[in-house]
N, C-alpha and C positions, 0 to 999 in steps of 0.2 A: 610507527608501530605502537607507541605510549599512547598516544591519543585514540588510537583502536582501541587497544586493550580496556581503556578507561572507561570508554563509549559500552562495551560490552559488559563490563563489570555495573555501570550504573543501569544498562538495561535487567540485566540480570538480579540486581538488589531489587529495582522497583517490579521486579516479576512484569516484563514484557517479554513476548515471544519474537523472534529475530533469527529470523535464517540467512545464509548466504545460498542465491541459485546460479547450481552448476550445470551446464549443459555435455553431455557425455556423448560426445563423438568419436573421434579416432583417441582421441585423450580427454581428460575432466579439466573442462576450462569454467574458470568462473566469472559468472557474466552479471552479477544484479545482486540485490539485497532486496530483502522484505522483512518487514517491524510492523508490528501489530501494538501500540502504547494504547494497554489496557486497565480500566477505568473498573473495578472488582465492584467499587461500592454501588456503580451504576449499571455494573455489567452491560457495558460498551466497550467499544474498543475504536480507536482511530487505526486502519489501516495503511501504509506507505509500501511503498514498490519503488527502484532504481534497477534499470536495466542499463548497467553503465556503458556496455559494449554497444556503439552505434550499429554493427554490421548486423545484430540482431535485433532491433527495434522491427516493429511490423511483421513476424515471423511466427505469435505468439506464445510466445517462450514466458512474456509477462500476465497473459494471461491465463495460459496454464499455472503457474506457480500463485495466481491472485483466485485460482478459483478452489486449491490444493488449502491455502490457509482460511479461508472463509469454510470451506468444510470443516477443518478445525476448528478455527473458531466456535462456529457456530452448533457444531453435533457433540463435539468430541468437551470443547470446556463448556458450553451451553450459554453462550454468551447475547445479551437479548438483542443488542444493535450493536454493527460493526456497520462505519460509515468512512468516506476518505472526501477529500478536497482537492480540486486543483485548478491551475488560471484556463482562461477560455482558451488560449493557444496550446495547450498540451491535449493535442490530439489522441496521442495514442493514449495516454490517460483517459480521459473522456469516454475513447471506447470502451476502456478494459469495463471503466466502472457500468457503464451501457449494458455491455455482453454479459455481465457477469449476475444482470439480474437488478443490479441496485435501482431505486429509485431515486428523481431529487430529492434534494431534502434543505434547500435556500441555494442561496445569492449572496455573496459580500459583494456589494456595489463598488471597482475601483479600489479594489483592498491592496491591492501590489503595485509598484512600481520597477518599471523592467526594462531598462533601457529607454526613459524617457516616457515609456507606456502605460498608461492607468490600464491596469488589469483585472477582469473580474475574480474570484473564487466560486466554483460552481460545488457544493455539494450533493455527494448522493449518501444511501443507506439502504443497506436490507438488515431485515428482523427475523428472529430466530420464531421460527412457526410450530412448535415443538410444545 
């Protein structure tokens, strides 16, 4: 619980925006997080998503809530590029960023290592049209 707290308190000092997503069924269960580490001077922002509950991967629960904070992002603070990363095997990643509109936007060549595996970084981005 300290290390939560801390994690929210330095997101909160650097002014990042950071939700927790809850999926509201028979009860409010919570399934995922999403952090938006924004960049004011460049008005950018790095977007992140965790959908931690496996039973809801592929269901689009991530990307409803990744296309809910890119609305904000991008209308509501006016934010000019809002872009995110992830290794070539994070599929469901890959989609969201896909579906959601983004473009690429590079390649790190072999940037991670993941169980013995040279993995890429695939970046995307969308810009604020406004």
């Amino acid at each position: 619980i300290e290390s939560c707290i801390e994690f929210l308190d330095y997101n909160n000092k650097k002014n990042n925006v950071f939700y927790a997503i809850f999926l509201k069924k028979n009860k409010l269960e919570h399934i995922g997080n999403i952090l938006a580490y924004i960049d004011f001077n460049n008005s950018s922002a790095n977007l992140t998503i965790l959908i931690g509950e496996k039973k809801y991967w592929g269901l689009g629960y991530g990307l409803e809530a990744w296309m809910l904070m890119l609305k904000y992002l991008l209308k509501k603070l006016k934010i000019r590029k809002v872009w995110a990363g992830t290794v070539d095997e994070n599929y469901g990643m890959l989609k969201i960023m896909k579906h959601s509109g983004m473009l690429p936007d590079g390649v790190r060549i072999k940037e991670r290592l993941i169980e013995g595996k040279e993995l890429n970084i695939n970046y995307s981005a969308i810009f604020n049209n406004e």
